[in-house]
SEMIDO-232693 format. One record per residue (C-alpha): residue number from 1; residue in one letter; chain; y, z, x. Coordinates in nm, 4 decimals, padded with zeros to 6 digits. Layout:
N
{i = NUM&aa = a&ch = A&y = Y&z = Z&x = X}
...
This chain:
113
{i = 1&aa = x&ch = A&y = -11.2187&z = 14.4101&x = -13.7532}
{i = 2&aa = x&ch = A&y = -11.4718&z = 14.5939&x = -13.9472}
{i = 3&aa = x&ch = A&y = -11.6807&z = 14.4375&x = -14.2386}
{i = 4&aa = x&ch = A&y = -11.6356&z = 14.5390&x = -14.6062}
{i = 5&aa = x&ch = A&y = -11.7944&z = 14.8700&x = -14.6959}
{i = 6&aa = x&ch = A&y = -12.1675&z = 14.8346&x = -14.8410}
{i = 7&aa = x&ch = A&y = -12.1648&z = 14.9600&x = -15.2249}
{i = 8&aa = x&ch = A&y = -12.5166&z = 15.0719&x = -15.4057}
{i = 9&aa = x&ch = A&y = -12.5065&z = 15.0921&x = -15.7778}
{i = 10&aa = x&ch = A&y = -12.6998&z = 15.3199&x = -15.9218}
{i = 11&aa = x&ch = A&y = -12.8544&z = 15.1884&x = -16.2588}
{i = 12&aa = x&ch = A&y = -12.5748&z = 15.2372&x = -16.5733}
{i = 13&aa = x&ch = A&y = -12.8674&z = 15.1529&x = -16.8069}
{i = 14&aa = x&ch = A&y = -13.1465&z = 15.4394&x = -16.7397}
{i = 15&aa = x&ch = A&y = -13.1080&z = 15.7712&x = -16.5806}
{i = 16&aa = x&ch = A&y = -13.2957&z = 15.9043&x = -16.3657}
{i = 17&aa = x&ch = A&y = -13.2183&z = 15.6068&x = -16.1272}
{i = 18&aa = x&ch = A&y = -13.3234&z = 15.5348&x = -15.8233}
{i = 19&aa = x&ch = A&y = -13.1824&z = 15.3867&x = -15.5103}
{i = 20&aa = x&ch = A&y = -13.3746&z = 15.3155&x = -15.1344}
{i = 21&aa = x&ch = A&y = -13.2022&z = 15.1891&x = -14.8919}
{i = 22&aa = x&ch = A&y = -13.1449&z = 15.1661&x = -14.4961}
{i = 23&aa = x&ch = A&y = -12.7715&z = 15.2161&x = -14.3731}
{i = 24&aa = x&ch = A&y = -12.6093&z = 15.0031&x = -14.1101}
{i = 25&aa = x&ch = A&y = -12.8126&z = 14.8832&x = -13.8087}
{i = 26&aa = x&ch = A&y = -12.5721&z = 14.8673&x = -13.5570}
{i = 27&aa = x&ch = A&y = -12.2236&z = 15.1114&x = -13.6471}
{i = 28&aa = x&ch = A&y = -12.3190&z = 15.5018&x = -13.6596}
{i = 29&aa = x&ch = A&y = -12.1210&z = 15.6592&x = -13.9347}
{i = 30&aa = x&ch = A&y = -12.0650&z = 15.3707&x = -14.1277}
{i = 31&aa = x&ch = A&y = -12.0209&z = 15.4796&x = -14.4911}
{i = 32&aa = x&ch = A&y = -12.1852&z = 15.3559&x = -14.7654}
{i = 33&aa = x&ch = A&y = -12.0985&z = 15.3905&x = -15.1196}
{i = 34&aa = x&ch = A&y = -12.2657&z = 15.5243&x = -15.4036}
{i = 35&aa = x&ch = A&y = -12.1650&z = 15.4213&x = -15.7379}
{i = 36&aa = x&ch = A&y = -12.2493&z = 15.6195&x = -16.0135}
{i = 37&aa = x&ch = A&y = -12.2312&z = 15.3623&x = -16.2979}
{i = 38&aa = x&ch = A&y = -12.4130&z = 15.6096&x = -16.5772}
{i = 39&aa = x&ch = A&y = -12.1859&z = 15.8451&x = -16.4722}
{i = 40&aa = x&ch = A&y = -12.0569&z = 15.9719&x = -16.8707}
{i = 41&aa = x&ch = A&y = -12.3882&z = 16.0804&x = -16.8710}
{i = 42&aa = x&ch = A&y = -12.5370&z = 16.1688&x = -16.5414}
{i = 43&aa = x&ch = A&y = -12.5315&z = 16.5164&x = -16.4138}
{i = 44&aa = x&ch = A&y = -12.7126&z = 16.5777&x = -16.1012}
{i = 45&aa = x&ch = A&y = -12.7918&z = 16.3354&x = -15.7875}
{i = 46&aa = x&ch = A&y = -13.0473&z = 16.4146&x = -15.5286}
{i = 47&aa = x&ch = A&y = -12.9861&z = 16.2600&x = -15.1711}
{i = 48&aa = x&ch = A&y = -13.2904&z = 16.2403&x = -14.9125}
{i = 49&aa = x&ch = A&y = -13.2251&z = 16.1503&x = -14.5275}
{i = 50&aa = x&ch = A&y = -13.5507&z = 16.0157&x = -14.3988}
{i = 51&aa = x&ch = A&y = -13.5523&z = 15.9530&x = -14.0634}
{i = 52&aa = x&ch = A&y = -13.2353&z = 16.1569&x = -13.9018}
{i = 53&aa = x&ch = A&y = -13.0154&z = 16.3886&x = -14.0285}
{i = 54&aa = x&ch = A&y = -12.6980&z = 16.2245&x = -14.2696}
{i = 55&aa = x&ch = A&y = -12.3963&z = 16.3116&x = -14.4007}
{i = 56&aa = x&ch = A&y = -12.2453&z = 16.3165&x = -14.7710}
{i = 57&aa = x&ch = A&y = -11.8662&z = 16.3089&x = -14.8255}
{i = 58&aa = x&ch = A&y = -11.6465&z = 16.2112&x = -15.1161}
{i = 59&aa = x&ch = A&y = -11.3862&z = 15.9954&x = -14.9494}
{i = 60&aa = x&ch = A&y = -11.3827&z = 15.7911&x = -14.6559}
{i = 61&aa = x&ch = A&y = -11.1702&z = 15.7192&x = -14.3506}
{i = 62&aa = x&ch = A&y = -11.1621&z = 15.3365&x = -14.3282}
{i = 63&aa = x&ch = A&y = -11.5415&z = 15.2722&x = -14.3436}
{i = 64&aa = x&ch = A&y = -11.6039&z = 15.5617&x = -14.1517}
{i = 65&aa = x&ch = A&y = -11.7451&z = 15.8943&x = -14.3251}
{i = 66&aa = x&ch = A&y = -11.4627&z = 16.1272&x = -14.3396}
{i = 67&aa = x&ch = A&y = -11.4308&z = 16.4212&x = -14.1137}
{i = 68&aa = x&ch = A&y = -11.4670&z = 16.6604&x = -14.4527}
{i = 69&aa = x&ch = A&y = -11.8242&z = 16.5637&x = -14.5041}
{i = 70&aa = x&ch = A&y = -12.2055&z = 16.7943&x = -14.5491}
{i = 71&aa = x&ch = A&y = -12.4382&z = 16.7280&x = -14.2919}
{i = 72&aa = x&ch = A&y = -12.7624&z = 16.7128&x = -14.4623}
{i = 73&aa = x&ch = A&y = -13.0810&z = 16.8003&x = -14.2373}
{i = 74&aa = x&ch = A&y = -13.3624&z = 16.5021&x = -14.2154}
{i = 75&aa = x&ch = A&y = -13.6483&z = 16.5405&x = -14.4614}
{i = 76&aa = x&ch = A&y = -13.4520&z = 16.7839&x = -14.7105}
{i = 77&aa = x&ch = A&y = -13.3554&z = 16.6655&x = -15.0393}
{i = 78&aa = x&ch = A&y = -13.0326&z = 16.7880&x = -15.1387}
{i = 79&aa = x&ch = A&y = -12.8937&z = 16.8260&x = -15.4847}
{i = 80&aa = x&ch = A&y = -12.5651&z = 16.7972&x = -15.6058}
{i = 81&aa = x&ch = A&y = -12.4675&z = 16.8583&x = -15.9985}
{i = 82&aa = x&ch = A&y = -12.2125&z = 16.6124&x = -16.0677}
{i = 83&aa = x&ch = A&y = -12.1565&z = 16.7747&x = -16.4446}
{i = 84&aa = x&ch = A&y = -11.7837&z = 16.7359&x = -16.5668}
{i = 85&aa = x&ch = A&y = -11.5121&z = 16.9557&x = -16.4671}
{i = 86&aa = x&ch = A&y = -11.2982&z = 17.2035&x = -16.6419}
{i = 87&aa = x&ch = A&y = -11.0772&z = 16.9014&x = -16.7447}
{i = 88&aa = x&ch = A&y = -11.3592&z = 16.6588&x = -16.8073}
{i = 89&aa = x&ch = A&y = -11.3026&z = 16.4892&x = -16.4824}
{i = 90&aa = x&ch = A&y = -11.6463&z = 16.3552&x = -16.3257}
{i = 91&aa = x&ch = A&y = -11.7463&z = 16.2324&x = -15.9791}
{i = 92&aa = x&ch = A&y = -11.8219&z = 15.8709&x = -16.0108}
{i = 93&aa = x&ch = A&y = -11.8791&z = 15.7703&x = -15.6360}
{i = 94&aa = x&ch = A&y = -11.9442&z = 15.9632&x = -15.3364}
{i = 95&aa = x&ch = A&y = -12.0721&z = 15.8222&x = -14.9643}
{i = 96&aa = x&ch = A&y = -12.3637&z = 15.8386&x = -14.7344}
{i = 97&aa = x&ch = A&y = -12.3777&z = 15.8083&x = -14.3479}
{i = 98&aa = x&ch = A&y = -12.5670&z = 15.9164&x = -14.0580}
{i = 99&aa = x&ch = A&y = -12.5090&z = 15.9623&x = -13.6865}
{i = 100&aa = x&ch = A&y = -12.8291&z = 15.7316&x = -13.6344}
{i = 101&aa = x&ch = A&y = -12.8262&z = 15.3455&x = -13.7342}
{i = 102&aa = x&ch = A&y = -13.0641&z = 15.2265&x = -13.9663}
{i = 103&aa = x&ch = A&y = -13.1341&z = 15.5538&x = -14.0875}
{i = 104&aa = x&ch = A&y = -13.3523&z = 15.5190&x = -14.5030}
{i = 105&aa = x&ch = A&y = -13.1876&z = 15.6979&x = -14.7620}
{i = 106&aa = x&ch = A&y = -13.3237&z = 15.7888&x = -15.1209}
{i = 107&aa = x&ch = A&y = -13.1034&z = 15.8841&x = -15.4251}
{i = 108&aa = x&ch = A&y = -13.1700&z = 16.0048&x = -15.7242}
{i = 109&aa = x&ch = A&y = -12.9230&z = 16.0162&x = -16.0332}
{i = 110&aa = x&ch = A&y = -13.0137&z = 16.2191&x = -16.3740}
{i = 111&aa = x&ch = A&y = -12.9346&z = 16.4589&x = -16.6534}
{i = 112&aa = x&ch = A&y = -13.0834&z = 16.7934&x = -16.6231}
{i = 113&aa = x&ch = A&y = -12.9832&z = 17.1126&x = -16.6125}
């Protein structure tokens, strides 16, 4: 039986935000939610794999990181615009994993062009 999925909130009150964290220690491709809680008004997020190469996916399979997922190379941040839609729909969570426990992730969330 696997344990519940972590979550990270990313701040609702100030953009840009800013989240740090390691993901799971011991279960390779784990996911890990992000939730964008400012996400009316956020329009770009920035994901940074420190120490291994990770992967970025909008939907799981159980707590796993689905198969349709980015591999993002160590080292490189990656942006992703998150602006609405052609019918105002928004992304409000998307997930993180790696291939390597314990592997530090930065995020950023803001508006910007």
């Amino acid at each position: 039986r696997s344990m519940a999925m972590t979550e990270v909130n990313l701040s609702d009150n100030t953009l840009p935000s800013i989240a740090r964290f390691t993901l799971d220690g011991s279960t390779a491709n784990k996911a890990h939610q992000i939730n964008l809680r400012a996400a009316d008004s956020a329009t770009k997020v920035t994901v940074r794999f420190d120490d291994a190469d990770g992967k970025i996916a909008f939907e799981t399979s159980g707590d796993s990181i689905h198969a349709n997922h980015i591999v993002i190379t160590k080292d490189s941040p990656t942006e992703i615009s998150i602006a609405p839609g052609p019918h105002g729909n928004r992304v409000s969570k998307f997930y993180v994993a790696s291939a390597t426990t314990g592997t530090a992730v930065s995020i950023v969330c803001e508006c910007g062009p």
